[in-house]
C-alpha positions as a Markdown table, in Angstrom:
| # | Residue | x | y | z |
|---|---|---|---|---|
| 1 | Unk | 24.9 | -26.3 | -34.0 |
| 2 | Unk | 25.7 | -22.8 | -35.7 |
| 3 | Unk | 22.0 | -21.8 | -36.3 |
| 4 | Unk | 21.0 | -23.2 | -32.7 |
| 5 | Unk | 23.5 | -20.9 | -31.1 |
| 6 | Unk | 22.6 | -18.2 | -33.1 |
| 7 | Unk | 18.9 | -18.7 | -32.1 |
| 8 | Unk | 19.9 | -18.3 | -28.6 |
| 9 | Unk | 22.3 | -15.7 | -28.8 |
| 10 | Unk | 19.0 | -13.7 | -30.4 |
| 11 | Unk | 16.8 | -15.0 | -27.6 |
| 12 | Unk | 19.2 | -14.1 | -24.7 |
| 13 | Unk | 19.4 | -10.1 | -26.8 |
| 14 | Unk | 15.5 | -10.2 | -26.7 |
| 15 | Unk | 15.6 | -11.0 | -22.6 |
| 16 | Unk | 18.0 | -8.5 | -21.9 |
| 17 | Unk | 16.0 | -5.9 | -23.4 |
| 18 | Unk | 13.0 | -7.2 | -22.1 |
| 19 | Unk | 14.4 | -7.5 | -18.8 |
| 20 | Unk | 15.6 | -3.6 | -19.4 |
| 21 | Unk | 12.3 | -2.4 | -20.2 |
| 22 | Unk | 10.6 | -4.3 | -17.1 |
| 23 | Unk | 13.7 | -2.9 | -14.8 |
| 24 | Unk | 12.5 | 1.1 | -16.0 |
| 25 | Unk | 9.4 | 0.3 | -15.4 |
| 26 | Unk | 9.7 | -0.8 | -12.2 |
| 27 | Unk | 12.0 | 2.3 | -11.0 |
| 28 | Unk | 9.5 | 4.5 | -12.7 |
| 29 | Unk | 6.6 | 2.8 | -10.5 |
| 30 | Unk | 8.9 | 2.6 | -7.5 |
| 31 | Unk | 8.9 | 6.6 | -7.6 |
| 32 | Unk | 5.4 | 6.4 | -8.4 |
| 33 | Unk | 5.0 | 4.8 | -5.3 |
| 34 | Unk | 7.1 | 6.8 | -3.0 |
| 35 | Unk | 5.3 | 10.0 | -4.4 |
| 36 | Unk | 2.0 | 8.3 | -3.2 |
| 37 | Unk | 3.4 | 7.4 | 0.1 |
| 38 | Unk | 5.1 | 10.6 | 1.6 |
| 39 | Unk | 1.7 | 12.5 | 0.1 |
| 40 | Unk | -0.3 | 10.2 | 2.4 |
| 41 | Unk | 1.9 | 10.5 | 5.7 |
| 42 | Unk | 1.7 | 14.1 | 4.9 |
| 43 | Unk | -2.0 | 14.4 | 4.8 |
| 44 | Unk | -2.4 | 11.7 | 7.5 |
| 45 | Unk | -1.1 | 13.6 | 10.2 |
| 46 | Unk | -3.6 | 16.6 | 9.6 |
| 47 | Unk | -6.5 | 14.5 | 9.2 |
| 48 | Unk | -6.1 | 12.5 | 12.6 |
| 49 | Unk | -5.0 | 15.7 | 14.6 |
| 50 | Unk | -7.5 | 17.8 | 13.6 |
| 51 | Unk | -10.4 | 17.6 | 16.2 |
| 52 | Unk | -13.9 | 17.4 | 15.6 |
| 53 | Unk | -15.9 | 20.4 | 17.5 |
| 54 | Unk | -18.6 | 17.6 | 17.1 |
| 55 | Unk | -17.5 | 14.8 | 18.5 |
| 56 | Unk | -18.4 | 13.4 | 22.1 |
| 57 | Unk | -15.3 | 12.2 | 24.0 |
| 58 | Unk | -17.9 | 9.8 | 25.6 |
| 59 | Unk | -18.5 | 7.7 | 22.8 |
| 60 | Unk | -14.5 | 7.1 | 22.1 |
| 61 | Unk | -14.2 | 3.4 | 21.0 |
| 62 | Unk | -12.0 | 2.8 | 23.9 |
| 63 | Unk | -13.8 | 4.0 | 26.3 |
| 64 | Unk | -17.0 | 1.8 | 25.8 |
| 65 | Unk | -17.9 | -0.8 | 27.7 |
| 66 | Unk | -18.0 | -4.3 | 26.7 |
| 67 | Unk | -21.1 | -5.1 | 29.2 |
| 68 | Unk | -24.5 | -4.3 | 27.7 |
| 69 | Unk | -26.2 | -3.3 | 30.4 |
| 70 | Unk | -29.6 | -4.2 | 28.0 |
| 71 | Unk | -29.1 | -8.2 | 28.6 |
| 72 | Unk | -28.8 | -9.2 | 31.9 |
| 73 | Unk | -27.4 | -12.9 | 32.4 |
| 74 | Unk | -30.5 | -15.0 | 33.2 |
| 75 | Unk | -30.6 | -18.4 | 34.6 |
């Protein structure tokens, strides 16, 4: 009974660390994370408001028909 609560006392030391180690690792990717995520809302706001000289206001997604003038309904 000794030696099985000895085994179990070691094995219950060996989770605690490992559940240590896990717990750093996940706070260190955490901040990982955040880093990633307030550099993309930063450059996310520049990217959609800056305008394309190029681009045709006509062909805006939302301003397109959903009729295609091409295929006329045929009896």
């Amino acid at each position: 009974m000794e030696k099985l609560n000895s085994e179990l006392y070691l094995q219950n030391c060996y989770i605690i660390q490992e559940n240590e180690r896990l717990r750093k690792k996940a706070q260190q990717l955490n901040q990982e994370n955040q880093a990633l995520l307030a550099e993309m809302k930063e450059k996310l706001p520049k990217t959609s408001s800056s305008s394309n000289p190029y681009r045709d206001p006509s062909h805006d997604s939302s301003s397109i028909s959903t009729r295609n003038p091409s295929r006329s309904s045929r009896p």
